[in-house]
PDB file of N, CA, C and O in Angstrom:
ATOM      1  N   UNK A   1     -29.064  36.626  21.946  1.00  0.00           N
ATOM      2  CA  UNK A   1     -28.944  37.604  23.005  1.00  0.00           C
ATOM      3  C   UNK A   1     -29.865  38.790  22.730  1.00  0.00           C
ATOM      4  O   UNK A   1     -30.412  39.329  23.692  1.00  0.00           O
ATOM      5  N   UNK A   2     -30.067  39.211  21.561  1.00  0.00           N
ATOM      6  CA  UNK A   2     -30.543  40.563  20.957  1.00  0.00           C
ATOM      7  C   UNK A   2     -32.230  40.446  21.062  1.00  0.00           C
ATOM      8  O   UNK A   2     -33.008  41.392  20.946  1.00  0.00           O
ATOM      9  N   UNK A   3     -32.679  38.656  21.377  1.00  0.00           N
ATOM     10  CA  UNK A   3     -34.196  38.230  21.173  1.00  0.00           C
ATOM     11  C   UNK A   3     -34.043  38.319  22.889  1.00  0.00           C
ATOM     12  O   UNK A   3     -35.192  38.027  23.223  1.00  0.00           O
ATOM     13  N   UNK A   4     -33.631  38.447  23.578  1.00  0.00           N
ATOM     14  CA  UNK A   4     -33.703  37.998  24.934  1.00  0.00           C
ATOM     15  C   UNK A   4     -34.294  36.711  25.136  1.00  0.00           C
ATOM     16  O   UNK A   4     -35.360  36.642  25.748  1.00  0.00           O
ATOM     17  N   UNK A   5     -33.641  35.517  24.627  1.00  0.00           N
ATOM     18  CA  UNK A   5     -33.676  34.552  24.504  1.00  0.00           C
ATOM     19  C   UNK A   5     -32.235  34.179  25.308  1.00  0.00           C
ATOM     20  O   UNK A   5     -31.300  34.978  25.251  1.00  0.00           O
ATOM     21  N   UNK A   6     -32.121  32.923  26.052  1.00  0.00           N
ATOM     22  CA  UNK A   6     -30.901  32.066  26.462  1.00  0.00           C
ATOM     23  C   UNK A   6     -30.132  31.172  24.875  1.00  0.00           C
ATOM     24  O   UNK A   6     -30.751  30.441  24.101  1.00  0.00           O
ATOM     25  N   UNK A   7     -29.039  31.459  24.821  1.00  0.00           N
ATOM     26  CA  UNK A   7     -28.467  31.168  23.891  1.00  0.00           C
ATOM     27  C   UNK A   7     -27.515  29.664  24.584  1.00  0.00           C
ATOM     28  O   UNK A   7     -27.125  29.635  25.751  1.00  0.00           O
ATOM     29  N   UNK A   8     -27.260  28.406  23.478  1.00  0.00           N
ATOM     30  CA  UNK A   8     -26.429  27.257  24.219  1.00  0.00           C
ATOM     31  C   UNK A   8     -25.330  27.625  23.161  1.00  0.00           C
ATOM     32  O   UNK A   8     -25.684  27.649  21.983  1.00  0.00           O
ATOM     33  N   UNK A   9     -23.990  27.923  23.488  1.00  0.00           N
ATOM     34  CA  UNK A   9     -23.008  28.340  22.655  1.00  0.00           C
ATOM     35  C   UNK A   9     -21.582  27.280  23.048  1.00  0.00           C
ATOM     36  O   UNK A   9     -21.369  26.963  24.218  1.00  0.00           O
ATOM     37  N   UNK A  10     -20.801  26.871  22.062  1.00  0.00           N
ATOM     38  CA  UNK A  10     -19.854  26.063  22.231  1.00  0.00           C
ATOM     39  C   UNK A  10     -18.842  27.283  22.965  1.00  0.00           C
ATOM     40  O   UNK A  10     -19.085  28.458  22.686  1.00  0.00           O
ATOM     41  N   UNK A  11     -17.588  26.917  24.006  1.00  0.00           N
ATOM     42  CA  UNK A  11     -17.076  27.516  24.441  1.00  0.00           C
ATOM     43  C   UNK A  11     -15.712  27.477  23.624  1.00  0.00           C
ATOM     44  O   UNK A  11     -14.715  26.821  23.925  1.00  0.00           O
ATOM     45  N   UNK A  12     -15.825  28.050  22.877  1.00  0.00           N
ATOM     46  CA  UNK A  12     -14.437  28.509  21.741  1.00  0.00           C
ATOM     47  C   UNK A  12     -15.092  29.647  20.650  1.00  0.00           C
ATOM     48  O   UNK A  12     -16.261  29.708  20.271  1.00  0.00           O
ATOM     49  N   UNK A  13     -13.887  30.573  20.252  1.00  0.00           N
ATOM     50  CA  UNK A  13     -14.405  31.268  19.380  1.00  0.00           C
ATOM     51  C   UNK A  13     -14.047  32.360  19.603  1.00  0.00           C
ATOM     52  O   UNK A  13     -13.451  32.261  20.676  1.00  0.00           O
ATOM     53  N   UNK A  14     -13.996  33.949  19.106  1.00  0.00           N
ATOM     54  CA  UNK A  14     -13.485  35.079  19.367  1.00  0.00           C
ATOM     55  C   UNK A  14     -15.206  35.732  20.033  1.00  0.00           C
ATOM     56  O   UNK A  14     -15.210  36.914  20.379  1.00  0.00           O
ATOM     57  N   UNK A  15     -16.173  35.153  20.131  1.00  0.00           N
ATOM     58  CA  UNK A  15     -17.065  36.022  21.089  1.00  0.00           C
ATOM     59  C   UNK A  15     -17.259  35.634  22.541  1.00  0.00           C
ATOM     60  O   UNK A  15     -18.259  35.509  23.247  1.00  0.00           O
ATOM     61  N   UNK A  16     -16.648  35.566  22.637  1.00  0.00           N
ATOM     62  CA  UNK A  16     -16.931  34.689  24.169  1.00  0.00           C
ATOM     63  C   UNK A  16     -16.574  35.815  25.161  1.00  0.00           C
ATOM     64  O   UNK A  16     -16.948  35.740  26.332  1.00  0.00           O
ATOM     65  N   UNK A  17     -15.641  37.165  24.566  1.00  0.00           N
ATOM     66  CA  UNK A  17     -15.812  38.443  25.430  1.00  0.00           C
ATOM     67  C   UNK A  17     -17.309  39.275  25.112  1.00  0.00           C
ATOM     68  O   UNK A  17     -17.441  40.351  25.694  1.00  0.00           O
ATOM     69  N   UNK A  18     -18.306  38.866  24.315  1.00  0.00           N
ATOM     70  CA  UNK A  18     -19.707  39.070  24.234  1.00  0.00           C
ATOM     71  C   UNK A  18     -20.597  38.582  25.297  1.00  0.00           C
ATOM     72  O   UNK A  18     -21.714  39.048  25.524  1.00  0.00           O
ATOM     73  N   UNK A  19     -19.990  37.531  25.991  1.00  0.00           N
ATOM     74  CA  UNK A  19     -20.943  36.394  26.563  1.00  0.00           C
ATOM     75  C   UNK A  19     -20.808  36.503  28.087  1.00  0.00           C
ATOM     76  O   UNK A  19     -19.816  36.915  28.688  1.00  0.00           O
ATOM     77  N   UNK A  20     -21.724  36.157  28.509  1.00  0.00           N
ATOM     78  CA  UNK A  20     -21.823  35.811  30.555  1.00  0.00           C
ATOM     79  C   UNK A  20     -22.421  34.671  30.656  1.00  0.00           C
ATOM     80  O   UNK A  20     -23.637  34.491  30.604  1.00  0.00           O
ATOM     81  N   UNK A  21     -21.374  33.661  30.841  1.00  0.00           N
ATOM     82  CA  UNK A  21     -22.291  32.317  31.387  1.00  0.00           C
ATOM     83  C   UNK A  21     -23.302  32.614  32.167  1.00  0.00           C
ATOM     84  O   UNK A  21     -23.397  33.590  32.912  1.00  0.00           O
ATOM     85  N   UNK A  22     -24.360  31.429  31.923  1.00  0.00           N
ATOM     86  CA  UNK A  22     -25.208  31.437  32.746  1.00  0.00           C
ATOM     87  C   UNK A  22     -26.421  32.427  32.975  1.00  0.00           C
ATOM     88  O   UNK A  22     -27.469  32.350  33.616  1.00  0.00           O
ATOM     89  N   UNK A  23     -25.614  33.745  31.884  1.00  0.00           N
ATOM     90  CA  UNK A  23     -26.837  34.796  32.482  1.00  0.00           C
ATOM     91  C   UNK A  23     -27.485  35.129  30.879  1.00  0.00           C
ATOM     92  O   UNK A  23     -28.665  35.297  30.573  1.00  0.00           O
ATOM     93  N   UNK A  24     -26.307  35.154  30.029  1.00  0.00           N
ATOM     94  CA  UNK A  24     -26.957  35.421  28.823  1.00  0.00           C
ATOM     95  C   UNK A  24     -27.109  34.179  27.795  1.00  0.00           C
ATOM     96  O   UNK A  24     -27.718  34.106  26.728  1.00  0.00           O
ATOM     97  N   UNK A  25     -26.145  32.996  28.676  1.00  0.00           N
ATOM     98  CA  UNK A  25     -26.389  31.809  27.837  1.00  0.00           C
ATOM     99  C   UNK A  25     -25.527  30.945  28.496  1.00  0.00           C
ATOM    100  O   UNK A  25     -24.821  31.309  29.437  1.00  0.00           O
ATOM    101  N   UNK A  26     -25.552  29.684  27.996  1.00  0.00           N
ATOM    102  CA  UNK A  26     -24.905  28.649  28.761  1.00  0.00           C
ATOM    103  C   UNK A  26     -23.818  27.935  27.596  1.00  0.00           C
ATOM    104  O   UNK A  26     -24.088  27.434  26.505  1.00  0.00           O
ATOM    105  N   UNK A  27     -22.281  28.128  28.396  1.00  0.00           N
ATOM    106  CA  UNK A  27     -21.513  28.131  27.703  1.00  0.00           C
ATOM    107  C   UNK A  27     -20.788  26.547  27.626  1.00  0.00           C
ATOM    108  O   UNK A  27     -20.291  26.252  28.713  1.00  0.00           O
ATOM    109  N   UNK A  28     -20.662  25.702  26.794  1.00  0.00           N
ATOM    110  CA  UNK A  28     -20.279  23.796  27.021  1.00  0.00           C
ATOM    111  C   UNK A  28     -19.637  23.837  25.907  1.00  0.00           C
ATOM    112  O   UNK A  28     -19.727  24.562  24.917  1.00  0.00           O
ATOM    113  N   UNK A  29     -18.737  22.655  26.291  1.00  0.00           N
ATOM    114  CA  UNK A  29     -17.481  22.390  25.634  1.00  0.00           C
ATOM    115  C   UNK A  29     -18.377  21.611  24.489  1.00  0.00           C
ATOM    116  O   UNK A  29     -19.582  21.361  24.480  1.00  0.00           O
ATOM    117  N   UNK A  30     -17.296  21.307  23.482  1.00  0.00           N
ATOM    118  CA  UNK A  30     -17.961  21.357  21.586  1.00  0.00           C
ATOM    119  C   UNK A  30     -18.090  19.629  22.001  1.00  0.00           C
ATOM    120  O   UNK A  30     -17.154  18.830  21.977  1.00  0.00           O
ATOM    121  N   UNK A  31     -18.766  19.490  22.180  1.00  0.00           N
ATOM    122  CA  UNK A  31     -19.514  17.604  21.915  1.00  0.00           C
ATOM    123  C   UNK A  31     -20.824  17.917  22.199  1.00  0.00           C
ATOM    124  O   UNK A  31     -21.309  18.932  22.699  1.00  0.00           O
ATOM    125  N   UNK A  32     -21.555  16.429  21.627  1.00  0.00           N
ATOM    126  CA  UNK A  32     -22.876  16.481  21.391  1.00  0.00           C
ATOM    127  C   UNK A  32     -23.643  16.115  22.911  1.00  0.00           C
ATOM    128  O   UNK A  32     -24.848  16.363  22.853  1.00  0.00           O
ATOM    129  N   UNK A  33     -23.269  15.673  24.016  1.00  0.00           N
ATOM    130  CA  UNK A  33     -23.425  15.549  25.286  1.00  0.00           C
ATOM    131  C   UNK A  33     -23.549  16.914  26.268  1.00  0.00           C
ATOM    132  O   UNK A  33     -24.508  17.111  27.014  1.00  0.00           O
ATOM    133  N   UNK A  34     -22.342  17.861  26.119  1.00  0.00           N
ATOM    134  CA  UNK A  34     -22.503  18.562  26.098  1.00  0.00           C
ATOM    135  C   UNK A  34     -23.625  20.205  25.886  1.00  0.00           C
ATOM    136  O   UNK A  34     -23.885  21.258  26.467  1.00  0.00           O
ATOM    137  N   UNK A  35     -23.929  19.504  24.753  1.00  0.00           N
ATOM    138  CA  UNK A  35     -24.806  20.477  23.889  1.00  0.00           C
ATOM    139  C   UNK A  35     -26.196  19.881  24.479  1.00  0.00           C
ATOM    140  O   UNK A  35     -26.884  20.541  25.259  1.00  0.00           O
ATOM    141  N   UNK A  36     -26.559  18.556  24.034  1.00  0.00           N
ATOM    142  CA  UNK A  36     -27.427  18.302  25.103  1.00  0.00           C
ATOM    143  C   UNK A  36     -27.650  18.118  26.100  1.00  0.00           C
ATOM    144  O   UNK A  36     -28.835  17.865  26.315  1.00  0.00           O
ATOM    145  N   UNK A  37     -26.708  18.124  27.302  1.00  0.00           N
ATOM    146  CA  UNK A  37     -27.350  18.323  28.400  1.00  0.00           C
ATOM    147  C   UNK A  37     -28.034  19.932  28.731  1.00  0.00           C
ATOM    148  O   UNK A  37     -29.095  20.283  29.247  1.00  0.00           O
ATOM    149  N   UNK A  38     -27.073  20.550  28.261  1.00  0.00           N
ATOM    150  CA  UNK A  38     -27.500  22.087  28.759  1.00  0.00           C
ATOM    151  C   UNK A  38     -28.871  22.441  28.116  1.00  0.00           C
ATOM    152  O   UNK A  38     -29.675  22.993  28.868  1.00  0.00           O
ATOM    153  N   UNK A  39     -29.174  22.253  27.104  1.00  0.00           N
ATOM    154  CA  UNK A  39     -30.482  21.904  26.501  1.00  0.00           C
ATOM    155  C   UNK A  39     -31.641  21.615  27.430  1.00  0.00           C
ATOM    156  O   UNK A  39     -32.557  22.391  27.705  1.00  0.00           O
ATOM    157  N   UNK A  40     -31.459  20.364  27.878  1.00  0.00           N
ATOM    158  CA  UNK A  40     -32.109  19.469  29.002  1.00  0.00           C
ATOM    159  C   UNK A  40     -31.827  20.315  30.043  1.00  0.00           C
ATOM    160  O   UNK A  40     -32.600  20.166  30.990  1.00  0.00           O
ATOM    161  N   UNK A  41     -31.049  21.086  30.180  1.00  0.00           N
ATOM    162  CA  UNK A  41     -31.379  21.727  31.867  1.00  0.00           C
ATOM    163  C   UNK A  41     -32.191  23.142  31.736  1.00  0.00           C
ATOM    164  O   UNK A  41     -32.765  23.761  32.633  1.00  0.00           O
ATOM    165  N   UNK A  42     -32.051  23.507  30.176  1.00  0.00           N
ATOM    166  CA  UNK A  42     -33.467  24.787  29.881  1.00  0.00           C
ATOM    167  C   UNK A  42     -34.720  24.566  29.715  1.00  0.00           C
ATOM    168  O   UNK A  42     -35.530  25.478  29.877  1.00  0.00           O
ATOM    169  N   UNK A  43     -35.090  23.352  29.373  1.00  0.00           N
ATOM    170  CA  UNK A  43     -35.988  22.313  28.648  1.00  0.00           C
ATOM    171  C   UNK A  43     -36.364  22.407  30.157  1.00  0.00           C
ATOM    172  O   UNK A  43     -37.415  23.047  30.111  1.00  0.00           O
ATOM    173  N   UNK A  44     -36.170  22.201  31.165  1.00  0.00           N
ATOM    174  CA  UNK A  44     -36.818  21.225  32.446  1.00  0.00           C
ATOM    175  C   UNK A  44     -37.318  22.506  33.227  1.00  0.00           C
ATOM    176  O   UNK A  44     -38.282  22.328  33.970  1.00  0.00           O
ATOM    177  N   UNK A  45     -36.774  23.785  33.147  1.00  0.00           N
ATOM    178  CA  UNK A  45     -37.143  24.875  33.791  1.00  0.00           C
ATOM    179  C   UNK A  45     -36.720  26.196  32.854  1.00  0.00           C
ATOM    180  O   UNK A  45     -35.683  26.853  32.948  1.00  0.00           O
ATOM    181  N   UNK A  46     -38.059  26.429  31.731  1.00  0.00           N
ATOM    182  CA  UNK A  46     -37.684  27.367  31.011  1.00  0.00           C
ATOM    183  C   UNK A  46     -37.740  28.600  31.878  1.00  0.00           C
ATOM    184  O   UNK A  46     -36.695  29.251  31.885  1.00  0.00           O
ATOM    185  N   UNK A  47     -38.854  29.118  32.698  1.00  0.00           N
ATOM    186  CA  UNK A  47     -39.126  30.075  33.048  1.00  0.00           C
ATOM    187  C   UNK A  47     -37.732  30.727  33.868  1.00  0.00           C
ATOM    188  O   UNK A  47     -37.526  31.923  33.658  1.00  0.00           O
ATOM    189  N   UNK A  48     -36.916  30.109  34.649  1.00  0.00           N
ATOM    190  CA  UNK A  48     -35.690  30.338  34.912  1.00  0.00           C
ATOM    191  C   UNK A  48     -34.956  30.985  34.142  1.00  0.00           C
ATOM    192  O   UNK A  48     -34.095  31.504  34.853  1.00  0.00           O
ATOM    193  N   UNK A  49     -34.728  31.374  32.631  1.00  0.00           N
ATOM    194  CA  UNK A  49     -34.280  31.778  31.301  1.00  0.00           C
ATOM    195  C   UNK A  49     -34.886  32.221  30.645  1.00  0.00           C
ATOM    196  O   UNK A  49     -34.766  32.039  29.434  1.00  0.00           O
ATOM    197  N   UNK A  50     -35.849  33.038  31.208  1.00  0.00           N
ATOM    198  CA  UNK A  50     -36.685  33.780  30.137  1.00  0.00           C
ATOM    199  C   UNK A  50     -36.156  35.139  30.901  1.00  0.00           C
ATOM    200  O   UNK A  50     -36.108  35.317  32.118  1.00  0.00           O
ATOM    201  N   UNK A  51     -35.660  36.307  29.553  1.00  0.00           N
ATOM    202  CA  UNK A  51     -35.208  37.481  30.175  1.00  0.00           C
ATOM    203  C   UNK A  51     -36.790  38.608  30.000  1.00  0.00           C
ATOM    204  O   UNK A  51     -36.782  39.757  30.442  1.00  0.00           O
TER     205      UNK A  51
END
C-alpha cells in the first residue's frame, strides 16, 4: 500500500480494517485458485492498478 502498488491479500487477519477492496488491493479467500486468479486479473490489465 505504502509503494502505491495493488496488493493480493488473503481475506483473514486483524488488517483487513487497513484495507479497501478493490481500491487498495484485492481481497480472496486463502486457496491457491484464489490467489491466482486475482493475479491473472492484474496481470491482464495492469494499468487499471497502477496508483
Amino acid at each position: 500500500m505504502a509503494t502505491g502498488k495493488l496488493i493480493v491479500a488473503v481475506r483473514e487477519g486483524g488488517y483487513l480494517e487497513n484495507m479497501i477492496d478493490r481500491e487498495t488491493e484485492l481481497l480472496v479467500e486463502a486457496n491457491i485458485e484464489s490467489i491466482v486468479r486475482a493475479i491473472s486479473i492484474v496481470a491482464k490489465d495492469p494499468e487499471k492498478y497502477k496508483n
